[in-house]
C-alpha positions in Angstrom: 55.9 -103.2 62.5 52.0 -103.0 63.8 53.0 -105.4 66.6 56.1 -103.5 67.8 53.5 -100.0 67.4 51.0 -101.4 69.8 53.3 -102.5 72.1 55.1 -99.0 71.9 51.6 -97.5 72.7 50.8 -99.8 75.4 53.6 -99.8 77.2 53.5 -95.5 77.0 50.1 -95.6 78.1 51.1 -98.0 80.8 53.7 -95.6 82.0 51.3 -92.8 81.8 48.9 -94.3 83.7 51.3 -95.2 86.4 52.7 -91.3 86.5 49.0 -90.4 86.7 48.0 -92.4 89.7 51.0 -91.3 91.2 50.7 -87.8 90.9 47.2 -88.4 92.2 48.2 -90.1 95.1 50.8 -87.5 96.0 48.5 -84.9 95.7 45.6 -86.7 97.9 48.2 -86.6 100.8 49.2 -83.1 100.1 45.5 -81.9 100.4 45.5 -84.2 103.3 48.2 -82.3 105.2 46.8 -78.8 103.9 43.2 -80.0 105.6 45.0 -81.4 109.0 46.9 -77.5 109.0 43.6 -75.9 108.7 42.1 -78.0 111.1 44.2 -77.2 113.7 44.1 -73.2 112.8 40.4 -73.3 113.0 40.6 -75.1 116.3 42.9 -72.5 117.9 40.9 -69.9 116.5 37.5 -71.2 118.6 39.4 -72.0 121.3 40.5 -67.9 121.4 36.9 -66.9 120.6 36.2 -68.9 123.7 38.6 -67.3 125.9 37.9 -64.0 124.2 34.0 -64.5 125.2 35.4 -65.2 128.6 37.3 -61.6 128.6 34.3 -60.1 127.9 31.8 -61.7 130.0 34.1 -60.3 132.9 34.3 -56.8 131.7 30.8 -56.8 131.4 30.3 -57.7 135.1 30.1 -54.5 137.1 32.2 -56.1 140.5 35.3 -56.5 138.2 34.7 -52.8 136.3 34.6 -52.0 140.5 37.5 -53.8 141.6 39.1 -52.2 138.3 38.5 -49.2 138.9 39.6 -49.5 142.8 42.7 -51.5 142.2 44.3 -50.3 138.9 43.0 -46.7 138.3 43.2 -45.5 142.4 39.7 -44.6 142.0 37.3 -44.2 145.4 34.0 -44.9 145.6 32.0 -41.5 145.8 30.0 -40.1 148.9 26.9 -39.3 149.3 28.5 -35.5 150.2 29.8 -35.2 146.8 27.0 -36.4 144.5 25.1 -33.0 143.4 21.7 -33.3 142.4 20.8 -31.3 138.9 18.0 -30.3 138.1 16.2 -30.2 134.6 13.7 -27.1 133.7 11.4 -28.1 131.1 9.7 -24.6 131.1 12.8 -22.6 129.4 
């Protein structure tokens, strides 16, 4: 009855060492696939801060805030006729 026991218990903890490493190895490719995913978000996320850099370099440059301004909002540059010159009284 000992022999047939042991060789119950061996053979369970066979099996449950078998499940084990399975469950291991499925869950080694699962993290795999959840890594590759990320991976891939994160590299289309700085390749949008790059273009998004890009975006901002140009509206930072003053002869696209010009040709803006000229082409999209109808605006003219001013003359010197127009500009008014104020004056600031510090003695008030």
């Amino acid at each position: 009855m000992k022999r047939s026991t042991f060789a119950a218990l061996f053979a369970i903890s066979n099996l449950a060492m078998v499940l084990l490493h399975i469950h291991k190895h499925s869950r080694n490719i699962e993290l795999s696939f959840t890594k590759q995913k990320i991976e891939a978000q994160r590299a289309a996320l700085v390749k949008q801060k790059q273009e998004l850099t890009h975006q901002l370099q140009a509206l930072h440059n003053l002869r696209e805030v010009k040709q803006f301004a000229l082409n999209e909002l109808s605006l003219k540059p001013a003359k010197i006729s127009q500009v008014k010159k104020i004056t600031h009284d510090t003695t008030v």
